[in-house]
N, C-alpha and C positions, 0 to 999 in steps of 0.2 A: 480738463479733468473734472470730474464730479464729483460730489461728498455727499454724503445722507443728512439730506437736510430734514430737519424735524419738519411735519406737518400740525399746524397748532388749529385746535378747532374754536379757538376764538382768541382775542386779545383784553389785556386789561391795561388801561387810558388812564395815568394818572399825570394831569393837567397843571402847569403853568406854576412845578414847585420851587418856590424859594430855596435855595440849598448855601448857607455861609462858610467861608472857609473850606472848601472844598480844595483838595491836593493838587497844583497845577503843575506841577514836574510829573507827567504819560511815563516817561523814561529815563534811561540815562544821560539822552541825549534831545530829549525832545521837550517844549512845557508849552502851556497856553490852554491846556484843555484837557480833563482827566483821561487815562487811556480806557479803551473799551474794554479790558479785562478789568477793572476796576468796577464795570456797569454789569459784568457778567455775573462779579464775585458776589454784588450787591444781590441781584434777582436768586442765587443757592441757596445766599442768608435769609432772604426774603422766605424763600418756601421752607426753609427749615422750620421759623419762626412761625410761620400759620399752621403747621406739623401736629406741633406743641398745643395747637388751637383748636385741634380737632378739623380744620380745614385740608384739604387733602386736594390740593391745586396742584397740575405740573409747569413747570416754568421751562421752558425748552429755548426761550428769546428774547432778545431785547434789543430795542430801538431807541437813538436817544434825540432829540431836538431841542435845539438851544435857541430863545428869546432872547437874551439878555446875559452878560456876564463883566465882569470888573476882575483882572488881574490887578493882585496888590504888587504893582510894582511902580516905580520913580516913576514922573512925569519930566518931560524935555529932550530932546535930543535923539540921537538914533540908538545909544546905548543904553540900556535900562539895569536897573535890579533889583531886587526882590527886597519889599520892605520885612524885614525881618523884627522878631523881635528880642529883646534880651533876657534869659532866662536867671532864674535863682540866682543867688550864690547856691555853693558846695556847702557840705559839711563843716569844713575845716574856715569857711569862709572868703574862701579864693573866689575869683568872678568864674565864672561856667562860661563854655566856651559856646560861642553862637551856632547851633546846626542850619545849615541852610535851609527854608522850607518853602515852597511856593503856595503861594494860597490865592485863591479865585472866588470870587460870591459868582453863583449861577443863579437862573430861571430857565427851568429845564422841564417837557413833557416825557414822561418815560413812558414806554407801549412794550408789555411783557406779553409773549404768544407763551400761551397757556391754554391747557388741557384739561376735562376733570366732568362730572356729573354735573357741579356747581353751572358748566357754562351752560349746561342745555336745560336750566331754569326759565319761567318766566323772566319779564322784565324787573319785577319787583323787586323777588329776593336775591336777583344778579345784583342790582343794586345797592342794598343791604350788605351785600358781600361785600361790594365795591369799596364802600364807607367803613367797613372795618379793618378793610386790605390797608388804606391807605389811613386811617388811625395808628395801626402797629407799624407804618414804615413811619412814621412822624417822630418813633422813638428809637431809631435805626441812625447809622450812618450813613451819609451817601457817599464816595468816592473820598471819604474822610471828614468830609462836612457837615456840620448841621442842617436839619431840614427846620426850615422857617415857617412860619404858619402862611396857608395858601393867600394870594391876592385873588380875593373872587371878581371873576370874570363873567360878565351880564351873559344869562342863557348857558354857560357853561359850568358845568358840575367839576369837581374836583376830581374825584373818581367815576369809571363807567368800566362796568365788566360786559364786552360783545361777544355775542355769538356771530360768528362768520356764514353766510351763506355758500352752499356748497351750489350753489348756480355759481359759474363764473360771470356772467354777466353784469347779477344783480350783484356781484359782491366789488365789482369793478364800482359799479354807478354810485354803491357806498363808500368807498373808499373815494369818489371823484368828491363828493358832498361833505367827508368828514377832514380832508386837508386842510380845508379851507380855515378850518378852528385853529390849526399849531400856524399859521401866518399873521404879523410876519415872525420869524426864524427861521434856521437852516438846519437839516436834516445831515447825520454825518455819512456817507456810505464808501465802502472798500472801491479803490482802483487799483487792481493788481496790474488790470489789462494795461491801463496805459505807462506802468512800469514798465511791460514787457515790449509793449509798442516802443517807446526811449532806449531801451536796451538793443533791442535789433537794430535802430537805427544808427545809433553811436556806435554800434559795432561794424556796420558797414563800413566808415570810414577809418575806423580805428580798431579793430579785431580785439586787439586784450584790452578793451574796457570790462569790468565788472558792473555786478548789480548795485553796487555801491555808488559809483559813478554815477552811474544812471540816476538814483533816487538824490545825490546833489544834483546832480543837473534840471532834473525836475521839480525841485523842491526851490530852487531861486530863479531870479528874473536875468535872464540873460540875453543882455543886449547885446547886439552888433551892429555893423555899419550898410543899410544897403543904399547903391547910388542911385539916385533920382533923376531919370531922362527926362530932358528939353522936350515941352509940348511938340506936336507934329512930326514930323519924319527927320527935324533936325537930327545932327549925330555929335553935336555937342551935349555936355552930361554939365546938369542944375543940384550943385551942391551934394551934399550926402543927409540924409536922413536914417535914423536910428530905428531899430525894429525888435521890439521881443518875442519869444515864442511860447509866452502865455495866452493860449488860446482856448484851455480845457475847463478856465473859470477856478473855481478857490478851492486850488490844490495844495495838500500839507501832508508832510512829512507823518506817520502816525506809527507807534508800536502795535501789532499785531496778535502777540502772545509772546513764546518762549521756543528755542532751540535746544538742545540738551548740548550738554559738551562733558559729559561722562555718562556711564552704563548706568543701568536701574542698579540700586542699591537695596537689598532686602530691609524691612521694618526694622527699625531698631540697633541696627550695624553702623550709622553717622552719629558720631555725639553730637549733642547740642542738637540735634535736628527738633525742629520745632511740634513734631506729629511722631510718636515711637510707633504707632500703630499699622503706618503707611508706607511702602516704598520712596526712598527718596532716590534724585536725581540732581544734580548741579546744572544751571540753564543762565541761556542768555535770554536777552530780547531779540524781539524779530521785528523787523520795521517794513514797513511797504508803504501807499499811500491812499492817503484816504481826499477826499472832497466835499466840501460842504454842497449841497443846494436845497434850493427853497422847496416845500412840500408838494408844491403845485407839480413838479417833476416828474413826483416820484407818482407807478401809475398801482400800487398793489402795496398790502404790508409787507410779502416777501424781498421788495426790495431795501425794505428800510431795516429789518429786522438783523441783529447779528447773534452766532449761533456758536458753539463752541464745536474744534474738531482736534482731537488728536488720532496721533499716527508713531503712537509707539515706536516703531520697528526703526522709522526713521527720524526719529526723535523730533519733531513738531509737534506743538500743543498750542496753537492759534486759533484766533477767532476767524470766522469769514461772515462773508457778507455776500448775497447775492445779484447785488444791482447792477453789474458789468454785466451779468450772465443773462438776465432776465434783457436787459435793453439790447443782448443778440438776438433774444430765442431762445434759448437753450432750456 
């Protein structure tokens, strides 16, 4: 299936940011690494904010790559948890009860595809843009963290606003030349397909597995027994040896966006709702999965880049990502 994926007439590159405290609970059921709706929600705020500035950028995308990160959690063991801290007392002077919180220090390069008059400037004053783009994010949130002041990196600018070549060629040969700066790190991108790959399979043998299934079964290492034949044409059999079927490289469990699990609700008809202005709707999370790899992989920004799609009718509101589709063809 296909979605209307934004065409971005360039991207903006901001470089090797420090971010503390950033939310490491993705989901209900997932942590280690903020979710991508979290990066999307960041890039609306973003352009709202330059709005305000007289800047008038569209933000259509966003790509995230991770250098470096530190989960605050226990050391030792295979069971971990989340150091926490102890909040106030109360009013009345009772202890306040602990909310659970996940917290993560990152170093993270963010790549927004963005649109605008701004990008088809000289080099200069794209520039200039650049350094102010990423001044106003400096007093932002990122995925709930603070951004840290940059570690500058020899030959490497903190911000850079590109214009993209509409030769496909030359725009390959740049993209082969600017990877090289976000390593080393890992680039996150969507794998639906090999959800959907697991899924058919496990249902060969097993008919009523769900998608559910599937994405535990992919998401841990699962080993079995295979048996080991005796060199040569003996037909005696050498011990058993152990095999897993992680073979797709550093695949994780990820949320995706939201499902609905009631009708649209008109503005103003939900109490408490947090927006009286806007329709509201009651949603879950959607999980599919995602995989880190290194940038050298990846061969264009469409495949690193995620994009927001909803579907009304049948109530999805997910991000996607093009990188299964483009390493088809399609």
């Amino acid at each position: 299936m296909s979605y209307l994926r934004p065409e971005s007439e360039g991207v903006l590159v901001l470089n090797r940011l420090p971010i503390q405290n950033a939310n490491a609970i993705s989901s209900p059921l997932t942590h280690g690494f903020p979710s991508m709706t979290a990066f999307l929600g960041l890039m609306w705020a973003l352009e709202r904010k330059l709005r305000t500035q007289g800047i008038t950028l569209q933000f259509d995308s966003v790509g995230v790559i991770c250098h470096d990160f530190d989960e605050q959690v226990t050391e030792g063991g295979y069971t971990k948890a989340f150091r926490l801290t102890r909040n106030p007392v109360s009013k009345d002077g009772s202890t306040a009860a602990i909310v659970e919180e996940g917290r993560i220090h990152l170093e993270v390069t963010l790549i927004f595809g963005v649109s605008g008059e701004a990008v088809l400037d000289d080099a200069e004053p794209r520039q200039k843009l650049a350094d102010q783009i990423a001044e106003t994010l400096a007093g932002m949130r990122v995925a709930g963290g603070s951004v840290l002041p940059a570690r500058r990196v020899e030959r490497l600018p903190c911000a850079e606003l590109l214009r993209l070549d509409e030769n496909p060629e030359e725009a390959r040969e740049d993209f082969r030349l600017r990877r090289r700066r976000w390593m080393p790190g890992f680039a996150l991108v969507c794998r639906d397909d090999l959800l959907a790959q697991r899924l058919e399979s496990l249902q060969a043998n097993t008919p009523e597995v769900t998608a559910l299934d599937a994405l535990l079964d992919l998401s841990r290492f699962n080993w079995r027994p295979a048996v080991a034949e005796a060199p040569g044409d003996q037909a005696e059999r050498k011990g058993v040896e152990w095999e897993h079927d992680r073979t797709e490289g550093w695949i994780v469990p990820i949320p995706v966006g939201y499902g609905a699990l009631s009708q649209v609700h008109p503005a103003g008809t939900v109490k408490n709702a947090r927006d009286a202005c806007t329709d509201f709707r009651f949603v879950e999370s959607l999980y599919s999965v995602g995989q880190w790899i290194s940038p050298h992989r990846l061969g264009s920004f469409r495949e690193l880049l995620w994009y927001a799609h909803s579907d009304v009718d049948a109530g999805l509101y997910r991000c996607r990502n093009d990188f299964a589709a483009t390493a088809r063809g399609l």
